[in-house]
N, C-alpha and C positions, 0 to 999 in steps of 0.2 A: 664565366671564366673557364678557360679547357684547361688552366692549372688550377689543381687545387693541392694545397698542404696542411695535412692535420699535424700540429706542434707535438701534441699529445703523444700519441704514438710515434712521430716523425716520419710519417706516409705521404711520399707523392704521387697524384694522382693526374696524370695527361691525359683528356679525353679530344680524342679527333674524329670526330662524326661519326663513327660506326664502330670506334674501337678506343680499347683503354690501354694503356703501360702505366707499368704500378711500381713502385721504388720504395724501399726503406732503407733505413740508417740504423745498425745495430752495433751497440754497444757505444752510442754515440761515436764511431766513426768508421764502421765498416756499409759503404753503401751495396746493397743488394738486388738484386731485380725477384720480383714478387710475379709478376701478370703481364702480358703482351696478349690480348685478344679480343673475341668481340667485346662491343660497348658496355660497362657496366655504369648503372646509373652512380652509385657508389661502391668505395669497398670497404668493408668491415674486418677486412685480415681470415677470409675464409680460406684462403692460399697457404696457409702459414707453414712456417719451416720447421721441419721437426728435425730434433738433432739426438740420434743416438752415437754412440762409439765406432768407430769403424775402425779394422787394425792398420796401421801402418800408416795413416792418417794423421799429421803433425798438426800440431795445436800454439796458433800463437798468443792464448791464454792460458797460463799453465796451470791454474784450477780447473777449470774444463774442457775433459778428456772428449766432448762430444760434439765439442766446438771445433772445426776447422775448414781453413781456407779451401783444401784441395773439391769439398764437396760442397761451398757457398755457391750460391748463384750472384757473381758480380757484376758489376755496370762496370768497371773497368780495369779489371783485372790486371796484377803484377806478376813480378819473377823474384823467386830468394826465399820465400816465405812461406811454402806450405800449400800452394797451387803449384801443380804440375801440369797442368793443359795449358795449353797457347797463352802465353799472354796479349794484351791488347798494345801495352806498349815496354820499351827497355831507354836505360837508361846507362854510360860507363862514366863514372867518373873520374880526375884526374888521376888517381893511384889504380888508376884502372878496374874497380868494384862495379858491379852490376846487378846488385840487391839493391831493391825501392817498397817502400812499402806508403801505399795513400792512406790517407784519414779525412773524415767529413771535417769542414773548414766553415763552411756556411753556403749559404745559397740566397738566389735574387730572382725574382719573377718580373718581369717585366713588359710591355706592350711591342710590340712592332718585331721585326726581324732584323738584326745586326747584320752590315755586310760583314764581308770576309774579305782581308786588306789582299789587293792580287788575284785574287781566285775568281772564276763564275761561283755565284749561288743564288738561290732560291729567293725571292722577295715577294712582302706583301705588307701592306699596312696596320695600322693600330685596332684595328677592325677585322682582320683577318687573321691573326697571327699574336699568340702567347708564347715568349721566352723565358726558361728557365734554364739559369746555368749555375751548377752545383762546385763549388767550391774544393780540392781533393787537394793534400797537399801533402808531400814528404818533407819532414820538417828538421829530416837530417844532412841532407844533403842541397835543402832549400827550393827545392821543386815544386812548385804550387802548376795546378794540372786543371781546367776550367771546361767541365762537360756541359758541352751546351744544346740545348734542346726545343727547335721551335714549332710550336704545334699547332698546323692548319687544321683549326678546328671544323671548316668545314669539306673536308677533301680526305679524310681518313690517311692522313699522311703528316711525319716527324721529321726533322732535317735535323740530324745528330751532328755533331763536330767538338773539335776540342781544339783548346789553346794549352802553351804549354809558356812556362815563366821562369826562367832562371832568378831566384831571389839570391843568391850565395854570392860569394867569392870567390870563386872559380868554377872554370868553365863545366860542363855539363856537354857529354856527344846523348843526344836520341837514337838511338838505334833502331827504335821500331814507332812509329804513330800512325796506330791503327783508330779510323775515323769513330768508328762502329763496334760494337761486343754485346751479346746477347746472353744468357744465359738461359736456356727453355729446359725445364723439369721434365719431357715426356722425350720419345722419339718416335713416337708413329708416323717419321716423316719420309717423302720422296724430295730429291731434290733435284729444281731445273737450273740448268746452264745453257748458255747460246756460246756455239765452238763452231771452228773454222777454218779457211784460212782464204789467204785472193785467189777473188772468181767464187767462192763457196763460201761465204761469211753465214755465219747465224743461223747453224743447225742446233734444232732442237735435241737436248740431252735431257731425260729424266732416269734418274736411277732410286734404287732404295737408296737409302743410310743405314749402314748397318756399324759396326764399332771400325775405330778409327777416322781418318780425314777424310773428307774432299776437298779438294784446293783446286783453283782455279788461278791464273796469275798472268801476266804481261813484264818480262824484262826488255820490251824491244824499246823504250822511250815512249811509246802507241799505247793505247789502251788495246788496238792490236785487232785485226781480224780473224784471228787464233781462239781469244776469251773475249767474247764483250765485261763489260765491267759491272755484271746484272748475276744475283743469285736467287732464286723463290724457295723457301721451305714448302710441300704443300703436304698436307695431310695424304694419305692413304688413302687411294681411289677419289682425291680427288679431282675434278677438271673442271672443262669450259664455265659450267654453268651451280658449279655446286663444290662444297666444301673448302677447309680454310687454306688462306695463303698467307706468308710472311715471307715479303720483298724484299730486295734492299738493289738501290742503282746509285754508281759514285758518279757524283759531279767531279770529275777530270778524266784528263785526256794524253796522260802519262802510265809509268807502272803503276802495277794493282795489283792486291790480293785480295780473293774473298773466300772463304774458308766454312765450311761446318763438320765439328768434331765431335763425336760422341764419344765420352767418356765412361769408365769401368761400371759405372752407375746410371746407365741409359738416361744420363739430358745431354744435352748438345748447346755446344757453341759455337755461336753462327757470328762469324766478325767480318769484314771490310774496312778496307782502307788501302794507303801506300804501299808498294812493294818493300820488305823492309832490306831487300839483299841489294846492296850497294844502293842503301837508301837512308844514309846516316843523315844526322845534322849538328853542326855544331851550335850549343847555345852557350854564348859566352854569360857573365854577370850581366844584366839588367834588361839581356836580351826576351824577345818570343817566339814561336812558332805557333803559326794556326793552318790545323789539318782544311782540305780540302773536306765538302759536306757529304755525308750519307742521306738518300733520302729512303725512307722506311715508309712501305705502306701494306696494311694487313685489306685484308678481302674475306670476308665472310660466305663467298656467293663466287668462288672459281677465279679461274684466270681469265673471264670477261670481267668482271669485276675491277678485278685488278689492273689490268690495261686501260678501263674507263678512266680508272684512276690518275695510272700514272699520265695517261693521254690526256686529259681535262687539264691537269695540275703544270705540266710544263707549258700549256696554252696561256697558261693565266699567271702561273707564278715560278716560270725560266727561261724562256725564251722572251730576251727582252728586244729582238731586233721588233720596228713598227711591221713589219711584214709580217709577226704573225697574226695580224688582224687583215692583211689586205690580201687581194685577191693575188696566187699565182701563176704568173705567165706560163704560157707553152712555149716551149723554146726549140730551139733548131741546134745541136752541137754539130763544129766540122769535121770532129775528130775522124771519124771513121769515113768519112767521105774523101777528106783529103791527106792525114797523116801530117807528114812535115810539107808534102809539096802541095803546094797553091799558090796563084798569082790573086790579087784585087780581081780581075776581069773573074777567074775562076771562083772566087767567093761571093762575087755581085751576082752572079749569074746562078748557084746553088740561095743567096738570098732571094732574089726574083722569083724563083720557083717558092721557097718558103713563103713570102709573103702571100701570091695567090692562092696556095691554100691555106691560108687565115692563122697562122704561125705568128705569133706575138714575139719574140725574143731569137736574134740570131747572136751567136757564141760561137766568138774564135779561139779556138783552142790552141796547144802548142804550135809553134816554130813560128811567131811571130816578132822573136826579140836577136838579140844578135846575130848570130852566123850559125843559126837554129835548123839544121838540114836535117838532122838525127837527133837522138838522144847523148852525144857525146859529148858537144859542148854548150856553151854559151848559159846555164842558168850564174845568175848572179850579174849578167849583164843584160839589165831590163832597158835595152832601145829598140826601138825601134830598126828592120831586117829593110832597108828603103828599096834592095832588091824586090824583094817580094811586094810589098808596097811604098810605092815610091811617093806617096802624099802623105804616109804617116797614118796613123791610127784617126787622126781627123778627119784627113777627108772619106777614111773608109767608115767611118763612124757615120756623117753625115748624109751616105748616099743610103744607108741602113733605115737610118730614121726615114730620109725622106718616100722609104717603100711602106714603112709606117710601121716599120718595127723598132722596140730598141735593142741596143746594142751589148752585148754581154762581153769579155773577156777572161780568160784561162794563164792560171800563173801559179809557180811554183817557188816562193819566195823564202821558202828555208833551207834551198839547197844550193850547191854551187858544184861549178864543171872546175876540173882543172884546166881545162883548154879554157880559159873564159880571161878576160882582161879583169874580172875583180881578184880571181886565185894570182896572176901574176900580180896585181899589186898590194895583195893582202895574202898572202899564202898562212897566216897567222890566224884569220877567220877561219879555218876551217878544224871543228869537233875535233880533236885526234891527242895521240898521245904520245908525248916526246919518244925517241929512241925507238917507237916501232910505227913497222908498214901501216899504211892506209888499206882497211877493207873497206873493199866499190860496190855498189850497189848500182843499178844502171849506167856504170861506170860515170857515175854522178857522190860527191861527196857532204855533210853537214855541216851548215853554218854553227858556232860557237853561239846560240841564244843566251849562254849563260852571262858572256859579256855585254854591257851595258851601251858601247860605242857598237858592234854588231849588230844588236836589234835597232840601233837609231839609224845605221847604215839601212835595212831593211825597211822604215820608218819610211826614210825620204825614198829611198825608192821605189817605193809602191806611191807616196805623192806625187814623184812627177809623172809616174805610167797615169795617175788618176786625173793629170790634170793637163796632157795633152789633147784628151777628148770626152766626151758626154758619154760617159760608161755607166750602163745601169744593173749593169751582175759583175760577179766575181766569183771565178770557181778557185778557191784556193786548196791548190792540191799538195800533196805530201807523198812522194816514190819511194823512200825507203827508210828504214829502223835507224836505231842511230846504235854505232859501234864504237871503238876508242874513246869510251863514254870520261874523257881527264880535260882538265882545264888547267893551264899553267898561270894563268890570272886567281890561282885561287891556293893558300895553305895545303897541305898536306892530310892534315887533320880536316880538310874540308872537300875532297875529293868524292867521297859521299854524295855530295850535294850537288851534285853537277845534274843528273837528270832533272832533278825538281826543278831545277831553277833554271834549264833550258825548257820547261814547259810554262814557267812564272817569266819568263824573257817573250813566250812564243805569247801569251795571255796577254802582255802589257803591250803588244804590238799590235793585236787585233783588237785590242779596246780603243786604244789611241784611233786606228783606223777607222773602225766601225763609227765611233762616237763623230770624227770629223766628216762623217759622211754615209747618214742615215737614210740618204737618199738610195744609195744601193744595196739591191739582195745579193748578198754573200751567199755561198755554200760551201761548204767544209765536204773536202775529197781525201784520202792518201790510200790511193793503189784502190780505188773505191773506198769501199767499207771500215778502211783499217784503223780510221778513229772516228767513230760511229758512240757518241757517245755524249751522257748529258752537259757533260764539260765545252763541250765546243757547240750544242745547241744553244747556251746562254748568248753565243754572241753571233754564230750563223743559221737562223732559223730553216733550215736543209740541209742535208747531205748526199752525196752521191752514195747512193746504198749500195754499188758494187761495179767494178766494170766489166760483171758477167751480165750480158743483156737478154740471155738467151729465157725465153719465160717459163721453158720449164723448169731451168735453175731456180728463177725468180720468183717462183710462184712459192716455194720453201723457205727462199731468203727473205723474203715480202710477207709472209706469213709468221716466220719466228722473229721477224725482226718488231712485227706489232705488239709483240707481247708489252714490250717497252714504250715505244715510241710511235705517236700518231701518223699513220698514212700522209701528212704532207709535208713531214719531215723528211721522207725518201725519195730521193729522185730517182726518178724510173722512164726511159726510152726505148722508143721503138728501131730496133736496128735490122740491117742487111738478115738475109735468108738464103746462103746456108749462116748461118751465126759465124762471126768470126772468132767466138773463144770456144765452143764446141762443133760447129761445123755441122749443127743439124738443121735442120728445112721444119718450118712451121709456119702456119697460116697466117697473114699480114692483119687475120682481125682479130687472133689471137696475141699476139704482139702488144696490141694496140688496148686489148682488153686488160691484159697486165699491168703494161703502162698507164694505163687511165685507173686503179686502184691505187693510184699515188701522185707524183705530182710528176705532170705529164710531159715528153716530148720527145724529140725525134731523134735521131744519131745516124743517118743514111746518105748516102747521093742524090738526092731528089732530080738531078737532071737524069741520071740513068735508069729512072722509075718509069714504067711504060704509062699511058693516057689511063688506062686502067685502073693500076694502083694509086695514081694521084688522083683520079676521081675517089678513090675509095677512102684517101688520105683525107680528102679534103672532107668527105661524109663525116670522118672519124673526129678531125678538129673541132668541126659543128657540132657533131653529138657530144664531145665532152665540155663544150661550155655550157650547154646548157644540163651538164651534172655537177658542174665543176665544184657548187658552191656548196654541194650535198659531199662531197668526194673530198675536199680538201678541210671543211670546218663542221663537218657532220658526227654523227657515233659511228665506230665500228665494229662491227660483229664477225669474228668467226665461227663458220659453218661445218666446212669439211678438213681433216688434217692431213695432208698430204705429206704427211710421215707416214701416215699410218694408211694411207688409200690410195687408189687410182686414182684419185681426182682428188679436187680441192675447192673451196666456196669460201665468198665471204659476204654481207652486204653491207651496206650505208645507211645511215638514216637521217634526212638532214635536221639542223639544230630545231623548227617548227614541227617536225615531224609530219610534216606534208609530202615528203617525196623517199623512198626507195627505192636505193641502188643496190641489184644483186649481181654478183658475177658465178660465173660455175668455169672448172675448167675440169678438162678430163685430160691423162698422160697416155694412155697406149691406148690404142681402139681393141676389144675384146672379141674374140669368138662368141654368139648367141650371148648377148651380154644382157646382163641385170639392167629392168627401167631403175634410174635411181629416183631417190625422192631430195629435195630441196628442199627443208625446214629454214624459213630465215626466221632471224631472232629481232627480238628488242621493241615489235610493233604493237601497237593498242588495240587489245583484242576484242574489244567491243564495237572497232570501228570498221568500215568497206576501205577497201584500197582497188581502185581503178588500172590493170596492168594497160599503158599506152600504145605497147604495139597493135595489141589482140581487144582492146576493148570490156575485155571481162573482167566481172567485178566479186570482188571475194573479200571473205569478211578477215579481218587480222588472227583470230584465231585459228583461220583454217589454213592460212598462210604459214605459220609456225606449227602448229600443230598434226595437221593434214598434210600437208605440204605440195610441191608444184610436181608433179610428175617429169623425168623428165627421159627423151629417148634418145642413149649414144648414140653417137656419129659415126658413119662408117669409116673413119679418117683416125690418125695419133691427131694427139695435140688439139683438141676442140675446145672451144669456148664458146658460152653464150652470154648473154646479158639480158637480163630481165629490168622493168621499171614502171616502179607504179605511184601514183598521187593516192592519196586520202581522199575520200569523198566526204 
């Protein structure tokens, strides 16, 4: 059992394969956090709390002076009572008061993992997965408060969450519900964040912690390419291969905060959840709310550890489309080839050249629905453009397959044009807020998802775009934040609620969808990267990682983006040279090298590629299927951190452990430059591995340890690839 509870003392004890969280209940109703780290077989209370007087320190036992909130370590900390640091959640009620105070109520252990009504979250079976959810309740105001805790015992990993329960007679606003709250007694910590913005998503940031916050946050409606929605505590000097981590990644794909504060007495609290700034909710009598999940994973052994982790565990227990078991197509986008103009004759003919070079998946991208010549008008008006193609999506669908590809399409189905026939007949769907201006964003505006006829509007029309023709991708993309964030279909006192519930509107739309058609790989896009995040991997297993293609961008955003999330979760293509988002010239097998560390495929003109490059193109498709299944369902290791280097590395290794894949890249060519060495990780050191190009054979230890010599390039921008079998 990974729950255990001693009555005796009232100690919970979660053990998740390499690690333990330790909880008590003091004074029969203060719950505490005791331990968050590596595995203990048991605990005996050698953590224990010592309590001397501290001045200025209020006590909500008024015989003891030494007892008080401000310096407990809590699981889910209030406001009003004698903590001063963050709380985890607020509460106003009718006479407008905003003092809560919880008390232990009881608690339930139980088998399996409870969904979350509306939300993606985490699942596993009776077999997989103990839940306990701890009982907390304000018994003045009627708020009973349900900390729920499910724990993959084998995957070193907690899905934290809470419900919230209006028991009273009158209403209840939440002001803040924060998924997550930690309380850690030390501070010898660094702390990492992935920051951004489009075109540059998911730089690595590590700082100390010293007093005061770090906050991280998202107010655009997006989890945002600004903050990914990911925090690591790591110990001090720790990294790749050594010392501890404490993760935490939110499942959603809205605002966010995640926060670590150290306080006057060096512990730190480390919370996630909702953005709580225009992030009320109203709870009337007998209503509930259940926060979206936290998933917690500790690492004994670095931030490889750690990405093993979170990379294994969404394979298995969050990405529930069937595609993340099957193999990924290489695809052909038309975007950059064609833009808004192209005719059928000009897409069969950039098809025909894909298929001959063995290109699985062609994807029509924007300007194929109404009077789509620009970006100006027509979203929200999903028909078919009979200019451009005059048979319809059918018969262009048909002539796709019959070169022996399938057919993909590109759609942006939460926004709408004002030049469009839906804003003429609906000028009421659109996000805004009575008495003022519309702010544009691609001089494109946001559908109302919070209303319930809106997203059924969106509903059917993605059915009939889906059921004109045999479509087997969907890039669903998202162009901009959402502003005039009001709803007039909604109270006053409920205006709050409008982001959440246009993300609970965007969720119930692509469940509806997905579920009615399993047959298609989705990917989740918005401006690239901009919601990159585990909330929308529940239901599209990929995302377009950025629509910066350029690889030396890439090779930073591909690199910090793994810390989180498995290589074939990010789609990655080979584009024009000079780049069209930086304008710089780099080698087509370096292109092709970055691309092929993720999930692979093209973004170019193929008919204006000379016999050359498309012999080379064609080389590069054949080489990656025959890595593909090590590349997309394999381990992955980082080697070199091109934050911190000239160059960057990573390898593969597939699930048998019979094949490795390494890549090396290098950024500037140097004057008299250093041979570098190439350490790959993760391989069995007792055994030979065969490198395929060259024939030689070298034993796993000397691979990782010794490592592969290697001589730069007289050129910027190189890359190699190495590959060897197991003997």
């Amino acid at each position: 059992m990974s729950i255990q509870y001693d009555g005796q003392r009232q100690i919970f004890h979660l053990k998740a394969k390499t690690s333990s969280y330790v909880m008590q209940i003091l004074k029969g109703k203060y719950l505490a956090h005791l331990y968050w780290g590596r595995g203990l077989e048991s605990y005996h209370g050698s953590r224990a709390l010592i309590w001397k007087e501290r001045s200025l320190e209020t006590n909500p036992e008024p015989k003891e002076r030494t007892f008080s909130l401000g310096v407990l370590p809590q699981e889910y900390p209030q406001y009003g009572n004698g903590d001063f640091r963050s709380c985890a959640y607020g509460i106003r009620n009718e006479r407008g008061s905003r003092i809560s105070s919880l008390s232990y109520a009881g608690h339930e252990i139980t088998k399996g993992k409870p969904t979350l009504p509306g939300l993606p979250s985490s699942f596993g079976d009776e077999t997989a997965v103990d839940t306990l959810t701890i009982h907390m309740q304000d018994e003045i105001v009627g708020l009973d408060v349900f900390l729920i805790y499910s724990v993959f015992e084998e995957k070193s990993v907690i899905a934290r969450s809470v419900r919230f329960e209006n028991h009273s007679t009158q209403n209840l606003t939440l002001t803040k519900m924060l998924s997550m709250s930690v309380d850690l007694r030390e501070d010898d910590f660094d702390v990492l964040t992935l920051y951004g913005g489009h075109n540059n998503e998911r730089n690595m940031d590590r700082r100390p912690l010293t007093s005061g916050t770090v906050q991280i946050e998202s107010l655009r409606g997006t989890s945002s390419p600004q903050q990914s929605p990911f925090m690591a505590l790591m110990r001090r000097g720790a990294d790749e291969e050594q010392g501890e981590i404490f993760a935490a990644s939110f499942v959603y794909s809205g605002n966010f905060m995640a926060t670590a504060q150290v306080d006057s007495f060096r512990n730190i609290r480390f919370q996630m959840g909702m953005n709580p700034w225009n992030g009320e909710w109203l709870l009337k009598p007998g209503e509930s709310f259940q926060t979206p999940e936290v998933l917690m994973v500790y690492s004994a052994h670095g931030l490889n550890e750690m990405s093993h982790t979170f990379h294994c565990f969404f394979r298995e227990h969050l990405v529930r489309s069937p595609f993340v078991r099957k193999e990924r197509p290489i695809l052909l986008n038309s975007w950059e080839a064609a833009y808004f103009d192209f005719t059928e004759e000009k897409l069969l003919e950039l098809a025909k050249k894909a298929a001959q070079a063995g290109i699985e998946l062609f994807v029509l991208d924007d300007g194929w629905f109404g009077k789509r010549d620009d970006d100006t008008s027509s979203l929200g008006d999903w028909q078919v453009d009979t200019k451009k193609l005059p048979g319809g999506l059918a018969h262009l669908e048909q002539k796709i397959h019959k070169l022996g590809m399938q057919f993909g399409l590109w759609v942006e189905p939460e926004m709408i044009s004002q030049n469009s026939d839906l804003y003429r007949q609906h000028p009421d769907y659109v996000l805004h807020a009575e008495d003022r201006p519309y702010t544009y964003g691609r001089e494109q505006l946001v559908l109302d998802l919070s209303r319930h006829e809106v997203c059924a509007y969106v509903v059917d029309a993605m059915e009939k775009v889906l059921s004109q023709a045999r479509i087997d991708y969907i890039k669903w993309d998202m162009n901009r934040q959402l502003t005039e964030v009001e709803s007039s279909f909604l109270e006053a006192g409920q205006q709050g609620e409008v982001f959440h519930r246009y993300v609970l509107g965007l969720y119930g739309i692509i469940e509806k969808l997905t579920a009615r058609h399993p047959e298609i790989l989705f990917e989740s896009c918005a401006s690239g990267g901009g919601r990159f995040d585990a909330g929308m991997l529940y239901y599209m297993p990929q995302t377009w990682c950025s629509d910066n293609t350029d690889p030396v961008c890439r090779m930073k955003i591909q690199y910090a983006t793994s810390f989180v999330f498995p290589p074939v979760t990010m789609g990655a293509h080979v584009s024009v040279a000079p780049n069209h988002q930086t304008g710089r010239n780099t080698p087509l097998s370096t292109r092709a090298a970055m691309a092929m560390s993720a999930n692979f495929g093209y973004e170019l003109d193929l008919t204006k590629c000379s016999e050359e490059e498309m012999r080379e193109i064609t080389e590069q498709i054949s080489f990656y299927k025959t890595i593909r299944d090590t590349i997309q369902r394999g381990r992955f290791y980082r080697v070199k951190n091109p934050f911190l280097e000239n160059h960057g590395a990573w390898n593969f290794i597939s699930q048998d452990g019979r094949e490795v894949v390494a890549f090396y890249f290098e950024v500037l060519c140097e004057p008299a430059p250093a041979i570098q060495i190439l350490k790959l990780k993760g391989l069995d050191e007792k055994a030979y591995y065969q490198e395929l190009d060259t024939g030689e054979v070298y034993g796993g230890d000397e691979l990782m340890y010794s490592g592969i010599s290697i001589l730069p390039e007289k050129q910027d921008f190189g890359s190699k690839c190495f590959r060897f079998q197991r003997i």
